[in-house]
TIVO-2410 file (N, C-alpha, C; in nm, 3 decimals):
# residues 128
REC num residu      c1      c2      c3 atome chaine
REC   1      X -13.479   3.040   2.549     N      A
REC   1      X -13.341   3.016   2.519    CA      A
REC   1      X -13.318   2.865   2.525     C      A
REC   2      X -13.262   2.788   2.410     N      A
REC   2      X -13.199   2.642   2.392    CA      A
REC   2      X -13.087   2.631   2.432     C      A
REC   3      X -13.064   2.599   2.565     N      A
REC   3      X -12.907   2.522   2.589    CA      A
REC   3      X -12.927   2.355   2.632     C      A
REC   4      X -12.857   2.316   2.530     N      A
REC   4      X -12.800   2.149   2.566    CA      A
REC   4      X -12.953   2.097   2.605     C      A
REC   5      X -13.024   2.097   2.516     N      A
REC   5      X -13.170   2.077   2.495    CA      A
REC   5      X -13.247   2.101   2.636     C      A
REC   6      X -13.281   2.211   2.662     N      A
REC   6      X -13.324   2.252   2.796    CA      A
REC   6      X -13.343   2.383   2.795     C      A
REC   7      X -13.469   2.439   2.762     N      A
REC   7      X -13.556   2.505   2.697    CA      A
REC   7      X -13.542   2.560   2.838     C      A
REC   8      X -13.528   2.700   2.865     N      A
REC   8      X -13.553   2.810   2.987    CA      A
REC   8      X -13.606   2.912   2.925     C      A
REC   9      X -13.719   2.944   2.984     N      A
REC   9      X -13.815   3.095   2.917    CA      A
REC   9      X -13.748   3.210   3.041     C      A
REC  10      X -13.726   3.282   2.934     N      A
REC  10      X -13.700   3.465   3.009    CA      A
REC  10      X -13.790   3.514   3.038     C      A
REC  11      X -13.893   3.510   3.145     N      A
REC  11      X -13.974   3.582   3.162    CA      A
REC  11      X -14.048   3.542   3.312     C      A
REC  12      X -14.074   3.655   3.422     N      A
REC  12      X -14.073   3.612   3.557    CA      A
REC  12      X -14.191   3.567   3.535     C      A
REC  13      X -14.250   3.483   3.671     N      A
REC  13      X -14.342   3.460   3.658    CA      A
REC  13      X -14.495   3.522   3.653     C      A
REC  14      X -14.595   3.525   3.592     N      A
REC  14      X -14.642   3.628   3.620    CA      A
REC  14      X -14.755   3.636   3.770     C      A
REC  15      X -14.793   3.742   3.771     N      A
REC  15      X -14.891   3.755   3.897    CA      A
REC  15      X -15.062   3.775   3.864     C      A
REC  16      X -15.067   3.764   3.732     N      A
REC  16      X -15.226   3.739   3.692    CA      A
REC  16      X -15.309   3.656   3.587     C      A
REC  17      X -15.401   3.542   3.594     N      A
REC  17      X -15.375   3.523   3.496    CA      A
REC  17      X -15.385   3.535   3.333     C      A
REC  18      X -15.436   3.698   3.370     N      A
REC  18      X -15.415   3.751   3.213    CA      A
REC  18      X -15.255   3.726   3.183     C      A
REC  19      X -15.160   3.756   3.259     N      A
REC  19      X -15.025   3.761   3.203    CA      A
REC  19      X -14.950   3.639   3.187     C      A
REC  20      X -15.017   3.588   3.256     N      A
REC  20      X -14.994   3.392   3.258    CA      A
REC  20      X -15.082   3.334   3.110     C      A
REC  21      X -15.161   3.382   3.069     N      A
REC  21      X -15.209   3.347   2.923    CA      A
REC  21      X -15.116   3.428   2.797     C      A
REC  22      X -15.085   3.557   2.869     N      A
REC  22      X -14.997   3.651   2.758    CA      A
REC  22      X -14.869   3.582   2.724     C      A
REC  23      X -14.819   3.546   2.788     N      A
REC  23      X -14.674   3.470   2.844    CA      A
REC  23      X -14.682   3.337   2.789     C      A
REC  24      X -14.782   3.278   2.797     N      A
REC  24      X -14.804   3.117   2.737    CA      A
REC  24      X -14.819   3.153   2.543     C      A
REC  25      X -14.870   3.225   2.567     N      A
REC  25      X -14.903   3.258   2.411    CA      A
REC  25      X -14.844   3.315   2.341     C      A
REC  26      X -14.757   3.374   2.367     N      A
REC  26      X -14.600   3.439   2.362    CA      A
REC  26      X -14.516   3.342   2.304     C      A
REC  27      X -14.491   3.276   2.441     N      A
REC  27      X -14.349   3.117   2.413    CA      A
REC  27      X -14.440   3.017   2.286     C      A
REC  28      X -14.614   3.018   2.278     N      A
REC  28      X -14.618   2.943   2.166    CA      A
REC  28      X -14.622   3.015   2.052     C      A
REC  29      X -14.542   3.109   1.980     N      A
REC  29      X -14.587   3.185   1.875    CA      A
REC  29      X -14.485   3.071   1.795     C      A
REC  30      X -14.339   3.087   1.832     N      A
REC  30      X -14.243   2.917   1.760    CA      A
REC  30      X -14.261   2.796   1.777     C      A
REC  31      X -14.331   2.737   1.858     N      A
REC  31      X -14.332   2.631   1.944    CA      A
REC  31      X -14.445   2.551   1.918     C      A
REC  32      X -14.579   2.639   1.895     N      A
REC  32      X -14.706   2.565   1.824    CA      A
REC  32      X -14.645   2.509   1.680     C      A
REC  33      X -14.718   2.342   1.671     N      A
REC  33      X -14.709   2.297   1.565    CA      A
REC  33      X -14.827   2.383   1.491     C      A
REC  34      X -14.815   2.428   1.308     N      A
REC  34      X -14.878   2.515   1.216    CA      A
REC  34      X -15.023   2.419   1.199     C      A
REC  35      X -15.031   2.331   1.218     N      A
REC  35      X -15.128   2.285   1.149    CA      A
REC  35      X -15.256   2.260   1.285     C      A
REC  36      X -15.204   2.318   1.403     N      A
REC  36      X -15.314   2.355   1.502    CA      A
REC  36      X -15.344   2.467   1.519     C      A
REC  37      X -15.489   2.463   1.518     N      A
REC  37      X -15.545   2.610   1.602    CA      A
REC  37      X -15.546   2.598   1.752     C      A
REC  38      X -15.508   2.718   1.791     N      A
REC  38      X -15.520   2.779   1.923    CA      A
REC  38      X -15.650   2.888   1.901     C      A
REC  39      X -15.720   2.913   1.991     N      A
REC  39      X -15.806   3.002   2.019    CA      A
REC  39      X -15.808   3.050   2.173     C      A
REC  40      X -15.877   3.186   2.215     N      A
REC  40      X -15.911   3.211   2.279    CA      A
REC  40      X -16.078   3.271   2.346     C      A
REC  41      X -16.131   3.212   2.361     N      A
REC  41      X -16.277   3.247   2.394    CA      A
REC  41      X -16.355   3.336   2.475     C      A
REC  42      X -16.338   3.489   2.411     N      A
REC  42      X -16.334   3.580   2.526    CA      A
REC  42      X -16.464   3.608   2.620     C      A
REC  43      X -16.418   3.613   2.760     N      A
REC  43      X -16.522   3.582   2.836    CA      A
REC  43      X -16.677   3.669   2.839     C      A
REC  44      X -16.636   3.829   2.825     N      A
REC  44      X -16.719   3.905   2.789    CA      A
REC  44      X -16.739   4.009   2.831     C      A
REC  45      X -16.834   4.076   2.841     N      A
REC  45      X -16.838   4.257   2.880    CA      A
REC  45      X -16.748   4.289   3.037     C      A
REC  46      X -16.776   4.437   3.042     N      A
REC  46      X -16.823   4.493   3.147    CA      A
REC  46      X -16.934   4.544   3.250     C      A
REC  47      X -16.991   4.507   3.150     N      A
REC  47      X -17.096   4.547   3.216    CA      A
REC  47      X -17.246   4.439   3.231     C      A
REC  48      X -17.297   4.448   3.311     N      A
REC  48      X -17.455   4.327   3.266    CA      A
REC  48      X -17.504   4.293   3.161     C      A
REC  49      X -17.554   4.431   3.082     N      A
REC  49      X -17.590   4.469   2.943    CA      A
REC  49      X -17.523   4.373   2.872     C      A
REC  50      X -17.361   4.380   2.888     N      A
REC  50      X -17.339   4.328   2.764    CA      A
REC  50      X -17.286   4.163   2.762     C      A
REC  51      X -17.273   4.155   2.923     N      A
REC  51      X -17.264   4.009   2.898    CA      A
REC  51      X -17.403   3.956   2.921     C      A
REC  52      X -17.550   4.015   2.911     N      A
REC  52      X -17.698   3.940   2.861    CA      A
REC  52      X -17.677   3.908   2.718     C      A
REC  53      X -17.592   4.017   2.614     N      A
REC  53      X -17.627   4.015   2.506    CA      A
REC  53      X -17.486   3.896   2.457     C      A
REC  54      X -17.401   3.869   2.484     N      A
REC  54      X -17.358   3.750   2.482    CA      A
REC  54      X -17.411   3.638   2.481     C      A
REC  55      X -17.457   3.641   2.598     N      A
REC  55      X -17.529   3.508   2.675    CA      A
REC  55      X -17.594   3.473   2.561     C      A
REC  56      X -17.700   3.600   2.530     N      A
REC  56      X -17.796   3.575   2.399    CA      A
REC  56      X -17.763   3.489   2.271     C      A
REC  57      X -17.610   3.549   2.293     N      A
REC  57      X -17.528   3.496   2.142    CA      A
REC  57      X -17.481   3.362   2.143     C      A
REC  58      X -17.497   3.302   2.270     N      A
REC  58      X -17.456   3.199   2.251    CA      A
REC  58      X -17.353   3.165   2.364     C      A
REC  59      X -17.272   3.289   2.439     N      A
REC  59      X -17.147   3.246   2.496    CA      A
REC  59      X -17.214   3.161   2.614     C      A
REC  60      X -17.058   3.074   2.646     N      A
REC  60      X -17.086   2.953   2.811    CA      A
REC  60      X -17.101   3.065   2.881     C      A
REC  61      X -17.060   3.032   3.006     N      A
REC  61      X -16.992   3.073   3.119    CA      A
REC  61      X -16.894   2.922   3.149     C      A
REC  62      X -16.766   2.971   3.182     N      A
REC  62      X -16.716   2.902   3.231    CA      A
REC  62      X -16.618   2.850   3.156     C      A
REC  63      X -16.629   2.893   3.003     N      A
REC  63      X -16.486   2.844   2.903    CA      A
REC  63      X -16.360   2.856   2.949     C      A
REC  64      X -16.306   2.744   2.854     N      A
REC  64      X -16.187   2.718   2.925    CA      A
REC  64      X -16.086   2.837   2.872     C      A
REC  65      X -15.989   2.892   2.906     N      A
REC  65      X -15.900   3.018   2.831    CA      A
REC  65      X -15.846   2.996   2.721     C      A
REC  66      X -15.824   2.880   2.704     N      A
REC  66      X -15.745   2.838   2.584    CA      A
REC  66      X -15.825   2.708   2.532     C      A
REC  67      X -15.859   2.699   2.349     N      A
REC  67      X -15.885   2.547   2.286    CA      A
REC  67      X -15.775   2.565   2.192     C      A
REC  68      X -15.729   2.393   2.192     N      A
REC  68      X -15.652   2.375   2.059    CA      A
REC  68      X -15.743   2.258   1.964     C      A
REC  69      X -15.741   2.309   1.885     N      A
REC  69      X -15.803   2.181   1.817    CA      A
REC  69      X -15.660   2.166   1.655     C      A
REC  70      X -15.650   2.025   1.622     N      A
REC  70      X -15.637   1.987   1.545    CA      A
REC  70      X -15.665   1.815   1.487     C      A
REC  71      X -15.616   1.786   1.368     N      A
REC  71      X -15.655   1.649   1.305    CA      A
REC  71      X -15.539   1.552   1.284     C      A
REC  72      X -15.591   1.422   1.374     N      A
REC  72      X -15.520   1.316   1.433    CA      A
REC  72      X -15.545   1.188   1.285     C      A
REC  73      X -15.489   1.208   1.187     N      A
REC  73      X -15.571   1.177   1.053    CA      A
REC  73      X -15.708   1.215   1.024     C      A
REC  74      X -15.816   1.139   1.046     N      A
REC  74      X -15.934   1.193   1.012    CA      A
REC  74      X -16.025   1.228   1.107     C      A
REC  75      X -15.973   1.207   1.219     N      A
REC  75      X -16.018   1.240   1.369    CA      A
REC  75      X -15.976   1.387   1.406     C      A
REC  76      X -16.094   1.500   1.478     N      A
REC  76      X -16.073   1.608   1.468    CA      A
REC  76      X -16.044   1.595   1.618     C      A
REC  77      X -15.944   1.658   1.715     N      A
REC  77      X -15.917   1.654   1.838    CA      A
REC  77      X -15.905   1.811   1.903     C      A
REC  78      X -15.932   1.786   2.018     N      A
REC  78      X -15.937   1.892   2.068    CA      A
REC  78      X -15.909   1.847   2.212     C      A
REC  79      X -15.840   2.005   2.306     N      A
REC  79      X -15.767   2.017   2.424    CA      A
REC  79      X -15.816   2.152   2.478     C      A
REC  80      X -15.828   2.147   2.595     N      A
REC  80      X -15.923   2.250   2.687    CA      A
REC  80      X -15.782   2.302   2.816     C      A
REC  81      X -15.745   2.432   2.782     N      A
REC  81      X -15.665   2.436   2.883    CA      A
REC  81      X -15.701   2.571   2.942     C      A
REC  82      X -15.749   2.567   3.121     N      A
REC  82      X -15.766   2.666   3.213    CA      A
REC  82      X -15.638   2.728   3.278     C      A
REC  83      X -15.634   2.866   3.228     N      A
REC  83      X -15.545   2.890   3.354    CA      A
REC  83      X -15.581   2.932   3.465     C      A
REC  84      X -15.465   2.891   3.585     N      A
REC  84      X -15.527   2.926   3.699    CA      A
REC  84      X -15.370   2.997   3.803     C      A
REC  85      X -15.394   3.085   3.853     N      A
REC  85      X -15.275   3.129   3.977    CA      A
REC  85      X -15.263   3.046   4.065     C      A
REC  86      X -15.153   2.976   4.145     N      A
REC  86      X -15.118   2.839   4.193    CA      A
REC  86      X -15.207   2.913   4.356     C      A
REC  87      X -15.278   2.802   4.397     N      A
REC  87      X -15.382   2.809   4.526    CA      A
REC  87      X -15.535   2.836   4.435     C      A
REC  88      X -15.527   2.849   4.338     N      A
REC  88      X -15.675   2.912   4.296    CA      A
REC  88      X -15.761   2.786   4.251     C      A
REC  89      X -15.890   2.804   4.301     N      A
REC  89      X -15.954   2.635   4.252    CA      A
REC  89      X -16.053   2.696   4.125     C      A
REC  90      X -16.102   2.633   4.058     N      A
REC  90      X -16.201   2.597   3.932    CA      A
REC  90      X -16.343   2.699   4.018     C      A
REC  91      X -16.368   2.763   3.955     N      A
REC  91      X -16.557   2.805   3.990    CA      A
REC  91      X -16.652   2.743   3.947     C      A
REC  92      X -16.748   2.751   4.000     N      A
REC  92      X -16.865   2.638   3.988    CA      A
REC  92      X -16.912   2.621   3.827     C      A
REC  93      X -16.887   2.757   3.726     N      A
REC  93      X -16.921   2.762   3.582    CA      A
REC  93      X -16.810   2.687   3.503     C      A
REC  94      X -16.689   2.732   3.612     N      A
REC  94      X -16.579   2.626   3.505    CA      A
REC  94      X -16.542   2.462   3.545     C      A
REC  95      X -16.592   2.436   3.652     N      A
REC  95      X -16.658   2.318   3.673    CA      A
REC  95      X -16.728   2.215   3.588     C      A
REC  96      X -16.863   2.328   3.580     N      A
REC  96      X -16.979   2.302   3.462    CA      A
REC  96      X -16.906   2.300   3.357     C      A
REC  97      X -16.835   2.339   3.310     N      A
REC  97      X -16.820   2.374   3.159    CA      A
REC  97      X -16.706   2.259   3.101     C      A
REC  98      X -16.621   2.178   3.222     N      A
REC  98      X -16.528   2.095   3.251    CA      A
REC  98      X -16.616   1.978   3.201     C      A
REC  99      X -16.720   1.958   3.316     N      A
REC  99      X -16.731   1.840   3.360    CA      A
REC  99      X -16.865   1.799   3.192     C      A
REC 100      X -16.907   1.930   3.113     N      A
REC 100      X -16.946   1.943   2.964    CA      A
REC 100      X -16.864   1.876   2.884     C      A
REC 101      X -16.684   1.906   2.875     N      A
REC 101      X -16.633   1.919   2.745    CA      A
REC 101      X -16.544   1.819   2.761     C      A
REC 102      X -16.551   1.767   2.874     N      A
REC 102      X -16.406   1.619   2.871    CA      A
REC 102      X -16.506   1.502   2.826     C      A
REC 103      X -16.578   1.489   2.762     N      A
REC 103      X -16.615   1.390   2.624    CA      A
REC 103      X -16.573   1.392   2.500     C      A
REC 104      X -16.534   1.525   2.519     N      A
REC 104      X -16.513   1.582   2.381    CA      A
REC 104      X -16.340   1.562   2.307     C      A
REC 105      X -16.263   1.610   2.495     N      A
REC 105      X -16.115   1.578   2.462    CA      A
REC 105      X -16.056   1.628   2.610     C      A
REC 106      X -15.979   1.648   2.645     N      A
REC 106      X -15.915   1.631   2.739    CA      A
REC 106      X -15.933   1.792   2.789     C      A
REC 107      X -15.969   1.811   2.950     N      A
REC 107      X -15.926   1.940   3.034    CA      A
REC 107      X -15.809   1.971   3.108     C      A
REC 108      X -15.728   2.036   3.066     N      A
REC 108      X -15.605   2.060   3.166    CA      A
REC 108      X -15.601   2.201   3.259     C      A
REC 109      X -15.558   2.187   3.358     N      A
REC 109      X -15.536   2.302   3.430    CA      A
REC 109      X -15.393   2.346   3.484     C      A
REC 110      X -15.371   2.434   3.428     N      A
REC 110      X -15.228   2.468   3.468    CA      A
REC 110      X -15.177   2.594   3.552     C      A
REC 111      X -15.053   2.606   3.592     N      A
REC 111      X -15.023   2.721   3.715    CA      A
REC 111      X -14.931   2.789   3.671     C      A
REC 112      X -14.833   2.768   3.559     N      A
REC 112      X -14.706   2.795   3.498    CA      A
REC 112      X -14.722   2.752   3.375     C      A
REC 113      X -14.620   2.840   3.267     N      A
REC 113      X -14.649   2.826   3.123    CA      A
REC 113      X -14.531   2.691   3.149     C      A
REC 114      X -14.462   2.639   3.216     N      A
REC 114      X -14.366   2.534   3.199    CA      A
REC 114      X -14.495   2.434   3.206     C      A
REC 115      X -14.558   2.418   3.248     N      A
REC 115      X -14.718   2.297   3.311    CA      A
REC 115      X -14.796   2.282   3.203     C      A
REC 116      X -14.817   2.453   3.113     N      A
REC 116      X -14.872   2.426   2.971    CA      A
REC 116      X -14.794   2.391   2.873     C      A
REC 117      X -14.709   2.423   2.844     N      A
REC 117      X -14.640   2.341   2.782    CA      A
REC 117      X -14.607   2.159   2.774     C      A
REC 118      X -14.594   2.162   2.884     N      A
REC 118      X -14.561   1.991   2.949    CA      A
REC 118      X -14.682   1.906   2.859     C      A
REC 119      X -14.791   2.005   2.899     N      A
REC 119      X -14.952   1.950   2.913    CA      A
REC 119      X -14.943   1.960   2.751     C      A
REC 120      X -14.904   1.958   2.676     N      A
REC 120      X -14.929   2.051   2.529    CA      A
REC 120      X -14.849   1.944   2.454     C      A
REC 121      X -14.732   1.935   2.513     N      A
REC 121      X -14.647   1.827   2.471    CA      A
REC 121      X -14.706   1.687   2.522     C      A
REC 122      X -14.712   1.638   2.569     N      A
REC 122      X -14.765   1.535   2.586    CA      A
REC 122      X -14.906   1.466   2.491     C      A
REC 123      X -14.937   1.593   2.397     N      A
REC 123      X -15.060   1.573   2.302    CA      A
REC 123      X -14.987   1.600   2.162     C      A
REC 124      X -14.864   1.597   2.197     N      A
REC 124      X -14.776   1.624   2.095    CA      A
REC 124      X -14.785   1.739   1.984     C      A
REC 125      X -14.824   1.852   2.024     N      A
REC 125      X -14.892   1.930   1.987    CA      A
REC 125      X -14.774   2.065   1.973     C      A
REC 126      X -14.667   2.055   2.014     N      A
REC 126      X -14.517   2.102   1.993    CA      A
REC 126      X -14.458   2.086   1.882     C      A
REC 127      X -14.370   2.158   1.859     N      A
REC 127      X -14.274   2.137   1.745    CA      A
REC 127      X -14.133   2.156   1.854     C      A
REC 128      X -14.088   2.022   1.762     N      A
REC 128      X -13.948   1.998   1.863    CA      A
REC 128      X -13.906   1.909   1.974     C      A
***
């Protein structure tokens, strides 16, 4: 909801952070500028079996939940954002996988979709 330019989201906070990614991805369905991709990089099975046969395929361990990539003129950019439940620290794969991809473009970690957003805007990566 827009009052007197001061954007308040309807929605409690959540308690996991599947619903803390549902919720972020939600408020960006208007809000993402069109000419970025968002992705999500799904982590993988249930079972051993099938996250070997991942592994096989190629997946990290340790991706970040969210990439945006788009083009800064002819420069392709990209943004790495983890979510995390506020007290929760980074695991040793998303660590690794951090301390991999911030050459590449920036890692953010956030606790609230107000933090991703902030973090999102600041790469100007908003509409509005």
């Amino acid at each position: 909801m827009m009052q007197d330019n001061i954007l308040t989201l309807d929605f409690e906070a959540p308690r996991k952070e599947s619903a803390l990614q549902r919720a972020l991805v939600k408020s960006l369905k208007d809000r993402l500028r069109p000419d970025v991709l968002m992705r999500h990089i799904t982590a993988g099975g249930a079972d051993a079996r099938t996250g070997a046969k991942l592994k096989q395929l190629g997946r990290l361990a340790g991706c970040a939940d969210l990439e945006f990539m788009w083009r800064d003129g002819r420069v392709l950019r990209v943004l790495f954002l983890e979510l995390k439940m506020p007290k929760r620290k980074l695991m040793a794969s998303q660590v690794a996988f951090r301390d991999k991809v911030t050459p590449f473009g920036p890692y953010c970690v956030v606790t609230t979709v107000d933090e991703a957003m902030a973090a999102l805007d600041v790469y100007g990566l908003l509409i509005g």
